[in-house]
C-alpha positions in Angstrom: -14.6 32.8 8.0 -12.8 34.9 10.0 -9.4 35.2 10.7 -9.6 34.5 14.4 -12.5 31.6 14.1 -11.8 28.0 14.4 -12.1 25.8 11.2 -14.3 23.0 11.6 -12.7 19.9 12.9 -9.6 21.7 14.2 -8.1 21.4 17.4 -8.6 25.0 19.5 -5.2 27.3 19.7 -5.4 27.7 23.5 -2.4 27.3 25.3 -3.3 23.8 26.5 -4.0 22.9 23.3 -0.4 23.8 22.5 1.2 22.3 25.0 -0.3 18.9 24.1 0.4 19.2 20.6 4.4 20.2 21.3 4.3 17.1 24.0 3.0 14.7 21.7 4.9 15.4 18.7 8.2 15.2 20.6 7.0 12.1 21.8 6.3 11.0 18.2 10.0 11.7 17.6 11.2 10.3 21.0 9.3 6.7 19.7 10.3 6.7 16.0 14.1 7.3 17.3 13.5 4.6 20.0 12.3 2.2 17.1 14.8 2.3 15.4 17.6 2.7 18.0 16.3 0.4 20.4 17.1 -3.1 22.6 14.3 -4.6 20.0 16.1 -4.0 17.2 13.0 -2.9 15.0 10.4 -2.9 17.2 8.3 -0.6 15.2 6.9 2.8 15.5 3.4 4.6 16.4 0.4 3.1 14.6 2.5 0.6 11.9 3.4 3.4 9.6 7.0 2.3 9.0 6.0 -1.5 7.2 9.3 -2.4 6.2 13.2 -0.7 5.8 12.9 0.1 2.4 9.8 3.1 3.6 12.3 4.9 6.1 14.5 5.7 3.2 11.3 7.6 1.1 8.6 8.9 3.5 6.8 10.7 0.7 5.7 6.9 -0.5 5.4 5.5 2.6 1.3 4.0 2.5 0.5 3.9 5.8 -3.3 2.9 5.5 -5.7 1.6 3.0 -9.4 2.2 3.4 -12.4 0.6 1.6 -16.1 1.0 2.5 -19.7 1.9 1.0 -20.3 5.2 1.0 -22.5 5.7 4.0 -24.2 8.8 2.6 -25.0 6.5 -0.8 -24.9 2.8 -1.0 -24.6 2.9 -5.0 -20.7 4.4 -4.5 -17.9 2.7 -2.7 -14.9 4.6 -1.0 -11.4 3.9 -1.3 -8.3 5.6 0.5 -4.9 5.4 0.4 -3.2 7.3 2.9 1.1 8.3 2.6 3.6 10.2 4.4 3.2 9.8 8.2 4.3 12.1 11.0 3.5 15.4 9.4 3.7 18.3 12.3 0.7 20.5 12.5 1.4 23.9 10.0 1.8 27.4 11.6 2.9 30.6 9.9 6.0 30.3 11.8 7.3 27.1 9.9 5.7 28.2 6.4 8.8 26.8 4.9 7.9 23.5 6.0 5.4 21.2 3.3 5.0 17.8 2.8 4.1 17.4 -0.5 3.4 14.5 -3.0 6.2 12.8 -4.4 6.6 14.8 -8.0 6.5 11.9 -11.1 5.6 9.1 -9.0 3.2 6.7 -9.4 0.5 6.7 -6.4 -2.0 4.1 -7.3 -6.0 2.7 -6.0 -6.1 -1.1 -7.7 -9.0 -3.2 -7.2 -9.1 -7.3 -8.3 -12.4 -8.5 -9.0 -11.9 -12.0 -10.1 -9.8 -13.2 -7.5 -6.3 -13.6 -9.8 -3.9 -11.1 -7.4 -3.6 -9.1 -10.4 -5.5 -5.5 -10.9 -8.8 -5.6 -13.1 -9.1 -1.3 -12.6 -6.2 0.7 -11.6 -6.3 4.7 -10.6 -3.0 6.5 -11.1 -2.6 10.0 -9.7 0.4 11.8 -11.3 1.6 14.6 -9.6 3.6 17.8 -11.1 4.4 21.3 -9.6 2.7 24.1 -10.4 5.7 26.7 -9.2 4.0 31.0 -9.8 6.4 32.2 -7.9 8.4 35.4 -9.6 11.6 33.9 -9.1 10.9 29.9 -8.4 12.5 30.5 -4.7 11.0 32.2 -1.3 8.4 30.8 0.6 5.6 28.6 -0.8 2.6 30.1 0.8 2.2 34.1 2.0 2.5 36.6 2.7 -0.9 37.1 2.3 -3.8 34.7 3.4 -4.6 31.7 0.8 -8.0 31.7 0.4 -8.9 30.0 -3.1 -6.5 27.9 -5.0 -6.0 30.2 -7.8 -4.6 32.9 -5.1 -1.4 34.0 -6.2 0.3 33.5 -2.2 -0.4 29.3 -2.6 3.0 30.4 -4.8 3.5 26.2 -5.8 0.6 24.1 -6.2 0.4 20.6 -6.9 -1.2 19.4 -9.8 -2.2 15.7 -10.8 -3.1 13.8 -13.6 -5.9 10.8 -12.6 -5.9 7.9 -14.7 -8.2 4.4 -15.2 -6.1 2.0 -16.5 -8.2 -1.7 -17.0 -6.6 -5.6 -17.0 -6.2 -4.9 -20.7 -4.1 -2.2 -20.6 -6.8 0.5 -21.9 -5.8 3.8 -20.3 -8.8 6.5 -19.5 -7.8 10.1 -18.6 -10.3 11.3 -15.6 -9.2 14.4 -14.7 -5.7 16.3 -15.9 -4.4 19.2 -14.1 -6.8 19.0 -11.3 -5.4 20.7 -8.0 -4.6 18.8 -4.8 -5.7 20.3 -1.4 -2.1 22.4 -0.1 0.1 21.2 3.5 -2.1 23.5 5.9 0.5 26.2 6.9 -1.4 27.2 9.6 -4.7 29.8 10.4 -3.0 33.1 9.8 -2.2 31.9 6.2 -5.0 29.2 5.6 -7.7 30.8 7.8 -10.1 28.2 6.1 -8.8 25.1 5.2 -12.3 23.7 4.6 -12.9 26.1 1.8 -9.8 24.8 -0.3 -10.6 21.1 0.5 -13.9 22.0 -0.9 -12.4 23.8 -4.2 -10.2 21.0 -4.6 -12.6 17.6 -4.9 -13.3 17.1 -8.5 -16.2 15.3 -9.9 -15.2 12.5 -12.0 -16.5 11.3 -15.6 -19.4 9.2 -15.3 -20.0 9.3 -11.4 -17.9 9.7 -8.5 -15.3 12.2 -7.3 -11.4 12.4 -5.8 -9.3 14.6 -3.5 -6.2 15.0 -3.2 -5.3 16.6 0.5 -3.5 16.8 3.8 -5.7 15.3 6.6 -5.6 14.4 9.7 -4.0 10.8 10.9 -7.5 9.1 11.4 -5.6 5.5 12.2 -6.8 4.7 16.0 -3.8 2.9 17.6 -3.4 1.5 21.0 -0.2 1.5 22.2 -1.4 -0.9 25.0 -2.1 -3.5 22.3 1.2 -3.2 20.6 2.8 -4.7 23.5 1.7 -8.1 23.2 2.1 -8.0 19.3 5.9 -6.3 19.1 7.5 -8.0 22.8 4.9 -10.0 24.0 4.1 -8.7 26.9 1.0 -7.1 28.7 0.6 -3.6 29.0 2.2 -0.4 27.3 5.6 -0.9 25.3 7.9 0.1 27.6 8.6 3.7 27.5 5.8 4.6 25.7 3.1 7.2 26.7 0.2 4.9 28.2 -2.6 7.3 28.0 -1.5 9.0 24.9 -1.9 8.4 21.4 0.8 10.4 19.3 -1.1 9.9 16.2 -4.1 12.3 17.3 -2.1 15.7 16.3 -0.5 14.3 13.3 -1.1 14.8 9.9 -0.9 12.5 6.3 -1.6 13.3 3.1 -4.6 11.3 1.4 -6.2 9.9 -1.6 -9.9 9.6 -1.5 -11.3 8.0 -4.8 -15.2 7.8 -4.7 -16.7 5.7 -7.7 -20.1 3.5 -8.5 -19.6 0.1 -7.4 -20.1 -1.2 -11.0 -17.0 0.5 -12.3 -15.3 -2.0 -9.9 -17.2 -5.1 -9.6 -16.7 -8.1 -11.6 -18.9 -7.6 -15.2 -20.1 -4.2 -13.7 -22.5 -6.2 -11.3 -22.0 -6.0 -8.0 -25.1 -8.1 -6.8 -24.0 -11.0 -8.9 -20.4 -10.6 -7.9 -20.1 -8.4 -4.7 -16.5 -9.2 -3.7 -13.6 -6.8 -4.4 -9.8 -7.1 -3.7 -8.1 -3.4 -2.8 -4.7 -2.4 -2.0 -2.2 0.8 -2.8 1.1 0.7 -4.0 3.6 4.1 -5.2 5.9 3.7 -8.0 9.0 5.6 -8.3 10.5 6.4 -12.2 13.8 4.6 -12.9 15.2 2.9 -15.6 16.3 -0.9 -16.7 20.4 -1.2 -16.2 20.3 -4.1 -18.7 19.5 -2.1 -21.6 20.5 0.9 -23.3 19.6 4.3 -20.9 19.8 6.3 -24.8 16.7 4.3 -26.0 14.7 3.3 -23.3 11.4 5.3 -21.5 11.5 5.5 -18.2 10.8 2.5 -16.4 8.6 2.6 -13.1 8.9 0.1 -10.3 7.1 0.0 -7.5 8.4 0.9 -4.4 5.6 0.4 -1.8 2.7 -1.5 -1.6 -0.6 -2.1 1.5 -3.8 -3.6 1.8 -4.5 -5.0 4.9 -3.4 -2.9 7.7 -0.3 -3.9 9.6 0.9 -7.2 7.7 4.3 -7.5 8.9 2.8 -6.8 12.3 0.6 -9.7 12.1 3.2 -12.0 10.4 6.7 -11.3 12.0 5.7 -9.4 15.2 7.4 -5.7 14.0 6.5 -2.9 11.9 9.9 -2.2 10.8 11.5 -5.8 10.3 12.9 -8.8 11.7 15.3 -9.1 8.9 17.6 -6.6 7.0 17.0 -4.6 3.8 16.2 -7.2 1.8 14.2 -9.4 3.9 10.6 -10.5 3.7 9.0 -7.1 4.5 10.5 -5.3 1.6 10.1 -7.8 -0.6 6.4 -7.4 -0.2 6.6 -3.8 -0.9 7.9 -4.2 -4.4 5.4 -7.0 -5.7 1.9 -7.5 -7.1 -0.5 -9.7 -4.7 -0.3 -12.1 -7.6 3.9 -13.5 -7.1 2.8 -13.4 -3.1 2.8 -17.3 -3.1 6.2 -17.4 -4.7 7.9 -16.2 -1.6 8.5 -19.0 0.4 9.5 -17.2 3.8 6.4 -14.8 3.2 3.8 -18.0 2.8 5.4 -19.8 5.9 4.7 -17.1 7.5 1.0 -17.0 7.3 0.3 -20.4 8.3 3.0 -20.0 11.5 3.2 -15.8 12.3 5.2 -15.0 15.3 2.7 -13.4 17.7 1.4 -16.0 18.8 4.2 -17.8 19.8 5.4 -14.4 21.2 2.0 -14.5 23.4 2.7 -18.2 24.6 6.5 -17.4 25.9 5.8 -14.3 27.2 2.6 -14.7 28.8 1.6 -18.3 29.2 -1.3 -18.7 26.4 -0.9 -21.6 24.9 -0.4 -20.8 20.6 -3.4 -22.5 18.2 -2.1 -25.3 16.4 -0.4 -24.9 13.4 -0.5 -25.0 10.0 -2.8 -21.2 10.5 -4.6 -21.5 7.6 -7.8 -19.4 9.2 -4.7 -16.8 8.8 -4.3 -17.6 5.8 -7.8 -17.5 4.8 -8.2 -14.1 6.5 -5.0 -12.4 4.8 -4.8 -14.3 1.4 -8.6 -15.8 0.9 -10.7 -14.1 2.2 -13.9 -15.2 4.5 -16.2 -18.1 3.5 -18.3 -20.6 5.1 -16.1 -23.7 2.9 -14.3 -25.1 5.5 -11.7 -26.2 2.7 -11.2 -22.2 2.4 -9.6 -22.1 6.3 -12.2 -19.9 7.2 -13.3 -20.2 11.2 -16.1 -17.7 10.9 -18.8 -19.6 9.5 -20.1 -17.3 7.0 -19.7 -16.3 3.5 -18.4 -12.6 3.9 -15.6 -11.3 1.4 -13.9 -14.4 -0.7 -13.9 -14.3 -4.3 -15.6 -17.5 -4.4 -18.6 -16.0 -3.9 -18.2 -13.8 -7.3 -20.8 -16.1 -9.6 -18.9 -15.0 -12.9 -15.5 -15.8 -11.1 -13.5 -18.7 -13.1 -12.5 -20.7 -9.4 -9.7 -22.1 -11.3 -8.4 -19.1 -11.3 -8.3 -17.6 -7.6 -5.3 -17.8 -5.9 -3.8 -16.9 -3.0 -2.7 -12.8 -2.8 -2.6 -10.9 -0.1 -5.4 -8.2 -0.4 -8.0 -6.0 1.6 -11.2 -8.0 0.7 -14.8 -5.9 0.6 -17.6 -7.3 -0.1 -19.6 -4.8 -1.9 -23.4 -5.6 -0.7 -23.2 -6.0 3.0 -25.3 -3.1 4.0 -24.4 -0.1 6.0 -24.5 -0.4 9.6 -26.9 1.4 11.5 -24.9 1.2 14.5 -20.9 0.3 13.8 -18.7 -1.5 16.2 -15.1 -0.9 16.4 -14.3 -4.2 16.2 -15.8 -5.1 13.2 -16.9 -8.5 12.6 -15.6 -10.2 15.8 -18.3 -8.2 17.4 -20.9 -8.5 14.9 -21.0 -6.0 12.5 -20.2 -7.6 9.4 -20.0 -4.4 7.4 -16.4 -3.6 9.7 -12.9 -5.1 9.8 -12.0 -7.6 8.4 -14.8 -6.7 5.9 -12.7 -4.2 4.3 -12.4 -1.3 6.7 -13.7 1.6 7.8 -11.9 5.2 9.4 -13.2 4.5 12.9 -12.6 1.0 12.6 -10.3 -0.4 15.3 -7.5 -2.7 13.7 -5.1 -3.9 16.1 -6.9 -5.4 18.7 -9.2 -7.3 15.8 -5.8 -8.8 15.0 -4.3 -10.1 18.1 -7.3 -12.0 18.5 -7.3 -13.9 15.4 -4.3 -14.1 16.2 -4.6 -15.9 19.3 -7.7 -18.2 17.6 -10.7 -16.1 17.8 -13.4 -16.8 16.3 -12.5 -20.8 17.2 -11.9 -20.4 20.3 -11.9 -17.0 22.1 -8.6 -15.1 23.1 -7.5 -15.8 26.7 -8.4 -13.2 29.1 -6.6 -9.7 29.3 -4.4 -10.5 26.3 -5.9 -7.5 24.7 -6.6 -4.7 27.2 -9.3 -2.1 26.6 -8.5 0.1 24.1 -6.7 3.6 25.5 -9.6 6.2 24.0 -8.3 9.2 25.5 -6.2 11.7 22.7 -7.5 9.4 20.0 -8.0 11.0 16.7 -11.7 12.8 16.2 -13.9 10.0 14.6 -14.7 10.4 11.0 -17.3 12.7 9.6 -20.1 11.1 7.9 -20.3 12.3 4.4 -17.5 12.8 1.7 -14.2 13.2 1.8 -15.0 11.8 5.6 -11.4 12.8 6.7 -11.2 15.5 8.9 -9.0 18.2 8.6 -5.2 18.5 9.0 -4.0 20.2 12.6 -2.6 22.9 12.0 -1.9 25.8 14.8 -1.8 29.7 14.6 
């Protein structure tokens, strides 16, 4: 490609183009200091990517969105995506300097729960190390020369993972060791075609499947018109906000993509017997156990952030930072399994009485549904059934473990994951909103990269499917500046920003 050309998928380098990408990242800063500096003490910032205190302290593990779907292009493989490190600026040669790497020894992990227990039945662990060529292990990175393979010697430090399978019995299965993870795009003068390298770095996987490790572009669509009623329950923008804008659309993360037959997942490898899945991330940082001896102890991991379904503590406590102080119910969640959820008291309260609706009802008038929420409940912790005994107010049997035929019911129990159901077929024509508009294979269905989240929220929130949400509490979603929509075939993400 040339030097000059546009890569596919990336924003033009025309002067309007830059002036929208230096506006909107300033205003990215402007709203993450406002969030946390505020009249609303934590009032959250763009798109939910700050879930609890604990995240602002270690960006590099901050999960800010999980993604699980059939593979459109095959409906043998499912997808799964874990995306970390928000708010990454668009590269240029001029700020080669500036990376945003993975975090070096920690833990970044895919788990899936097939039996409906909260606890993992197939884990993947990526491990990533530093590959540092440079001649004296200091300089720039990248340069000065153009980085056109993976092997060249001007990507001076490359990141290298080890990707494990690790089963509910503790077996451990190497996939891949020293594979190579996609670079931060550091712009087109020195990554003139960041496609190419995406491309060199997706690795096949033993026995079906494929992964990449890369930078991509933010994909979540949020609406800061919606986040108004959820965060200060009001109509409208958050005040101060940019109404027509969606910070987000110029920003970059850094992404996991795992890609595997749905047998390796389901319950007794068959997905048509037992097509429902539980998914969720978590990061684990290396540390070590202060009641015993540091001289004969191995290092000790504990996990330091966790996400399934998108914006929890939005849904449950009305912020994206948190109500409470370090400590409180937000962080609490980051550092457990799905299977302790129903030990925390304040956390379980919470799901059968969250705060936005009564936030709607003060603020605006609409009368909250009755409480105890257990369609929340069912949605969050359940998953959705047709048994009325479930919670469920859908009236089908969608993505609950008690539809898994080999699944011991005595077992299920209530965990917080993002449920899939692994046979709903791929829609022809998807919907935004998922299953509240009829396409079952969307939101809350496990979730898609175009799928619309927080308007699918607030109105479950506010009693749909029951009883439908009160007119204008969620306003029509703001499409203008949202991120491109995703492409259609593996890795689906498109590619980071990046400018000259």
């Amino acid at each position: 490609m040339p030097r000059n050309a546009r890569e596919p998928g990336a924003p033009r380098c025309n002067r309007s183009a830059r002036r929208r990408l230096t506006a909107l990242t300033v205003a990215v800063a402007a709203l993450t200091a406002g969030a946390l500096s505020g009249p609303f003490t934590g009032t959250g910032t763009a798109g939910g990517h700050i879930d609890s205190p604990s995240t602002l302290l270690d960006p590099a593990t901050d999960l800010t969105d999980v993604y699980a779907f059939t593979s459109p292009e095959n409906a043998d493989l499912v997808t799964l995506i874990a995306n970390v490190r928000p708010f990454q600026t668009p590269g240029t040669a001029a700020n080669a300097l500036v990376d945003f790497p993975f975090a070096t020894g920690a833990r970044y992990e895919i788990h899936t729960d097939a039996d409906g227990d909260g606890a993992p039945d197939a884990t993947y662990r990526w491990t990533f190390r530093d590959d540092d060529r440079r001649p004296f292990r200091m300089g720039p990175k990248v340069g000065p020369l153009p980085v056109t393979s993976l092997d060249d010697r001007s990507l001076g430090v490359r990141q290298k993972y080890t990707l494990e399978k690790i089963t509910a019995g503790g077996a451990t299965e190497t996939l891949l060791r020293d594979a190579i993870a996609a670079p931060t795009h550091t712009g087109m003068f020195l990554m003139p075609a960041y496609d190419r390298l995406r491309n060199q770095a997706t690795r096949e996987l033993p026995g079906g499947g494929r992964t990449l490790a890369t930078q991509a572009a933010d994909s979540f669509k949020f609406d800061t018109q919606v986040l108004g009623p959820y965060v200060l329950g009001t109509r409208g923008p958050v005040p101060g906000w940019l109404p027509d804008a969606q910070p987000l659309s110029v920003l970059n993360v850094n992404s996991i993509v795992l890609q595997v037959p749905k047998r390796d997942i389901a319950l007794k490898g068959d997905p048509r017997r037992n097509p429902v899945v539980g998914v969720w991330a978590s990061v684990s940082r290396p540390g070590a156990d202060l009641n015993r001896s540091l001289a004969t102890q191995a290092p000790t991991f504990r996990q330091v952030a966790r996400q399934g379904n998108p914006h929890l503590p939005l849904a449950l406590f009305g912020t994206t930072v948190g109500l409470s102080e370090p400590g409180g119910p937000e962080d609490r969640f980051q550092t457990r399994a799905p299977k302790d959820d129903r030990q925390d008291a304040a956390f379980m309260a919470a799901t059968l009485d969250p705060v936005p609706p009564h936030r709607f009802e003060s603020a605006q008038g609409h009368t909250a549904p009755a409480t105890p929420r257990l369609d929340i409940q069912a949605l969050l912790m359940k998953g959705i059934s047709q048994d009325k005994a479930n919670g469920s107010v859908f009236g089908l049997d969608l993505n609950a473990h008690t539809m898994n035929a080999d699944a011991d019911p005595a077992r299920i129990v209530l965990a917080e994951e993002l449920r899939l159901n692994l046979t709903t077929p791929v829609t022809a024509a998807p919907k935004t909103y998922g299953v509240l508009d009829g396409d079952l294979q969307g939101f809350p269905n496990g979730r898609r990269l175009n799928d619309h989240v927080d308007g699918p929220l607030l109105r479950m929130l506010a009693g749909e499917p029951a009883k439908p949400a009160p007119a204008g509490l969620v306003p029509d979603p703001v499409v203008r500046l949202e991120p491109a929509d995703a492409q259609a075939v593996f890795p689906y993400l498109n590619l980071p920003h990046a400018g000259p």
